[in-house]
C-alpha positions as CSV (number, residue, x, y, z in Angstrom):
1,X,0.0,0.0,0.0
2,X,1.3,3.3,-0.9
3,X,2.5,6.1,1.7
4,X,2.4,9.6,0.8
5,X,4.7,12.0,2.1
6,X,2.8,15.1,1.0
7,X,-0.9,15.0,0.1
8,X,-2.5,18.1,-1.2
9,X,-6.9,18.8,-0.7
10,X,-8.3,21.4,-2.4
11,X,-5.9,23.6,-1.9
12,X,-6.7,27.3,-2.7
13,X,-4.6,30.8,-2.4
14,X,-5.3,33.9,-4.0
15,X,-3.8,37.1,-4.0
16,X,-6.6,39.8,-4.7
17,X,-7.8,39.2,-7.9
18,X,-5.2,36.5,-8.8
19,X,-5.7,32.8,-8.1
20,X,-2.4,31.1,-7.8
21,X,-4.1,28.3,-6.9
22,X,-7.3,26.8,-8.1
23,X,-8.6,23.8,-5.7
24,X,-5.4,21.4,-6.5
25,X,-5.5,18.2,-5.1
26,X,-2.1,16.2,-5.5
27,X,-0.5,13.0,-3.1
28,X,3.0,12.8,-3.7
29,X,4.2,9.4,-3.0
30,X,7.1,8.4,-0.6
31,X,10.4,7.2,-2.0
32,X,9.9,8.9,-5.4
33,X,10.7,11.7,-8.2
34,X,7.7,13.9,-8.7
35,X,8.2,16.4,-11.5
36,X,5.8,19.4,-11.9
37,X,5.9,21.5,-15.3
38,X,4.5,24.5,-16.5
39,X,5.2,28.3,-17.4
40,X,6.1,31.1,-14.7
41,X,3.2,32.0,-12.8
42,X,1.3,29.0,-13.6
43,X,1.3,28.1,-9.5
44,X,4.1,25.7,-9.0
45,X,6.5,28.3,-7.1
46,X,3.4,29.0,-4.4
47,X,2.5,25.4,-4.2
48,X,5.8,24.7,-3.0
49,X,6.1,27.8,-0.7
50,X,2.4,26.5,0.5
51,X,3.8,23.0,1.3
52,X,6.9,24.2,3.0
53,X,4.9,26.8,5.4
54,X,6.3,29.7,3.6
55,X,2.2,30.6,2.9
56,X,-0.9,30.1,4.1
57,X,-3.7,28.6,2.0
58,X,-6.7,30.7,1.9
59,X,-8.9,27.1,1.7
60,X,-7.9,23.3,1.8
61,X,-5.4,21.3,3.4
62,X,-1.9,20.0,2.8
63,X,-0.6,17.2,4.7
64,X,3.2,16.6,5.0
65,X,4.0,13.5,6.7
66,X,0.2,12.7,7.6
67,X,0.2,16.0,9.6
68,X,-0.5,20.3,9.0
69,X,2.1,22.0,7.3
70,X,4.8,23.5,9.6
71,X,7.8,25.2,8.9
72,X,10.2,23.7,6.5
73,X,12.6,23.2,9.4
74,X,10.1,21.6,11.9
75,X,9.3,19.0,8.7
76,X,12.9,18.1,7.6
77,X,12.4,19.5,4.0
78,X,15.6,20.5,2.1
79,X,14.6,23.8,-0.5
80,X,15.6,25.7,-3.8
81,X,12.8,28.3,-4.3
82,X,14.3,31.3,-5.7
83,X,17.6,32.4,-5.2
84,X,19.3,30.8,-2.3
85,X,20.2,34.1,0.1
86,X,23.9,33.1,0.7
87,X,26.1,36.1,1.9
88,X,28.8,36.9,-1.1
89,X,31.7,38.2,1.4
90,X,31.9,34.1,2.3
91,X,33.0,31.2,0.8
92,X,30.6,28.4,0.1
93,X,32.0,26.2,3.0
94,X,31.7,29.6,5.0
95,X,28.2,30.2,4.2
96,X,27.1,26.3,4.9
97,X,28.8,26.0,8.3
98,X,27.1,29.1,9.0
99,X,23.8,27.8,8.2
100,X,24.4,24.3,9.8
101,X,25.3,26.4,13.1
102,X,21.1,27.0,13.2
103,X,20.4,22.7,13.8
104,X,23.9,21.4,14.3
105,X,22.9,18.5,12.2
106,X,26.3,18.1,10.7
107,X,30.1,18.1,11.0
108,X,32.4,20.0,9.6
109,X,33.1,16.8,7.5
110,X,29.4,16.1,6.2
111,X,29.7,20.0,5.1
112,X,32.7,19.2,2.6
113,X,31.8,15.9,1.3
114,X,28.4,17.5,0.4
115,X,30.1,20.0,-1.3
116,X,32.6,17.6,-3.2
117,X,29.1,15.7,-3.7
118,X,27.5,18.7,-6.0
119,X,30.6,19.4,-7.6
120,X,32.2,22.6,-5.6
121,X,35.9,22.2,-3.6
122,X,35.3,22.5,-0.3
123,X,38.6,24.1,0.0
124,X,37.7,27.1,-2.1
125,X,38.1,30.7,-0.5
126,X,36.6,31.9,-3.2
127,X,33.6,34.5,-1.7
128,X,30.3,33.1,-3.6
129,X,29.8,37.1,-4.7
130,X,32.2,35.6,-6.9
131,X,30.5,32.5,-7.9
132,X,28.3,31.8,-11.5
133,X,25.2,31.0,-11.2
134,X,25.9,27.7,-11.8
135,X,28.0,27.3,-8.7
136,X,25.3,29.7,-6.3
137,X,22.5,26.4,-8.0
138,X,25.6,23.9,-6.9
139,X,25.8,25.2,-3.7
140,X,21.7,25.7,-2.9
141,X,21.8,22.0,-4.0
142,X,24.4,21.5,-0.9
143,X,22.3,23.4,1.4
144,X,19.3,21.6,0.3
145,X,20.6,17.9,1.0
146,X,23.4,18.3,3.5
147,X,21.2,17.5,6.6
148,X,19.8,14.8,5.2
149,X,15.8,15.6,4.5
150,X,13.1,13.3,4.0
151,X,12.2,16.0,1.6
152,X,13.6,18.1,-0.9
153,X,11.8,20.2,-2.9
154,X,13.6,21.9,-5.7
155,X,12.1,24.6,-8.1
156,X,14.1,24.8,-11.2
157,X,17.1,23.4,-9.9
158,X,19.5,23.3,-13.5
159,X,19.1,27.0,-13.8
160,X,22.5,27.9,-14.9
161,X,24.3,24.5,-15.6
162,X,26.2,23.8,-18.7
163,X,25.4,20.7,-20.1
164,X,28.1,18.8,-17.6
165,X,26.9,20.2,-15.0
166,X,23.1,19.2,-15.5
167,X,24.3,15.8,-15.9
168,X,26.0,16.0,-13.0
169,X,23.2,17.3,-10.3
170,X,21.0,14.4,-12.0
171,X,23.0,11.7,-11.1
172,X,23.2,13.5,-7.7
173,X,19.4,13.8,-7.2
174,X,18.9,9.8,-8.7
175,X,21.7,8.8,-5.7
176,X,19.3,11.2,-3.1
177,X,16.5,9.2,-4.3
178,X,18.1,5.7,-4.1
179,X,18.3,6.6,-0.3
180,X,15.3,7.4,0.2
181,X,14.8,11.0,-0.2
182,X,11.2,12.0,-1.9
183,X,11.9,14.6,-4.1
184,X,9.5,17.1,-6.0
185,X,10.7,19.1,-9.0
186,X,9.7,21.9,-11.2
187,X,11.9,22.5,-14.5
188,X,11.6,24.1,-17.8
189,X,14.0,21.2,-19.4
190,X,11.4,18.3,-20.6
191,X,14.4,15.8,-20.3
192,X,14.8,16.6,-16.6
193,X,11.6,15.4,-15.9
194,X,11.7,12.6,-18.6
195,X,14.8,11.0,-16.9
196,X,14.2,11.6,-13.6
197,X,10.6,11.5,-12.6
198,X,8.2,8.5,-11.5
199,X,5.3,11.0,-11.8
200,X,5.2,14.3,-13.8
201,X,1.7,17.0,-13.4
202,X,1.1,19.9,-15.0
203,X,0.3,23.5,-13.8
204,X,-1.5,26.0,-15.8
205,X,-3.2,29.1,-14.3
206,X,-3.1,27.6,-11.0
207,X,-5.1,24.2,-12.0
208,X,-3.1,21.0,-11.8
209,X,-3.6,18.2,-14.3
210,X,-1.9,14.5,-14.1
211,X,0.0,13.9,-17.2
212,X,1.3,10.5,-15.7
């Protein structure tokens, strides 16, 4: 029988005359890939900020491990939305331990084998004012997974990768997966979600529609 780490009821939010959301119901099962597609401001960024606590729905429920969304910390949820907020007078390690300070989750250690995991040198001094926006996606990737969540939700996560470098942070987020990890997606690359994704929906002016 399946389990469903997120399951989404009739889930409505509006902002004045805008409806970001139109009454989307959605269970995203445990253990998988779950890709969402669909053109800015269709509703996928605010479904994700909705399931991680960021908003509140105006009607409807969403259920993240069987109980009412908390914050993303409170429900172990690793998160790209937008554009990581790192401080550019610090390295990447620099801005991680800083972060890691807030839980205490992980060593120094975990920190730089995350790193090496998405592809950045732990050893680097380099301040990430410095960085392209490849390596600022590397390293919101790192600060996504490196205390281990049962969730990570990622919206558009190859933004700024080379070809390499896409390949790369897929064979990162299969391995995430393999262990466990239930990850939801949004991308504009159809191959993303054709190679990685067990399930992929659809969002278009705030409805949701299962493709497969």
């Amino acid at each position: 029988m399946a389990t469903y780490r997120v399951e989404v009821s009739d889930a409505v939010k509006s902002f004045k005359e805008t409806t970001a959301l139109n009454r989307v119901s959605v269970k995203f099962e445990t253990g998988r890939i779950h890709g969402i597609i669909g053109r800015n401001g269709s509703g996928k960024t605010v479904l994700f900020k909705c399931i991680c606590g960021f908003m509140k729905l105006n009607s409807g429920s969403i259920l993240v491990d069987g109980q009412p969304v908390k914050s993303a910390v409170a429900q172990e949820i690793g998160i790209i939305i937008e554009d990581p907020g790192f401080i550019g007078s610090l390295s990447g390690f620099k801005n991680l331990k800083l972060l890691a300070s807030i839980r205490r989750e992980i060593s120094d250690d975990g920190i730089r084998d995350t790193l090496v995991r998405v592809g950045l040198d732990p050893k680097s001094k380099k301040h990430v004012s410095k960085y392209s926006l490849g390596m600022r996606h590397r390293l919101g990737i790192a600060q996504a997974i490196m205390e281990k969540p049962k969730l990570l939700i990622l919206d558009e996560p190859m933004n700024g990768l080379d070809k390499q470098g896409v390949l790369e942070i897929r064979e990162v987020l299969k391995a995430l997966n393999q262990e466990g990890i239930t990850i939801i997606l949004s991308s504009h690359y159809a191959e993303d979600i054709e190679v990685l994704c067990d399930t992929v929906c659809e969002m278009d002016g705030g409805v949701l529609t299962h493709i497969r």
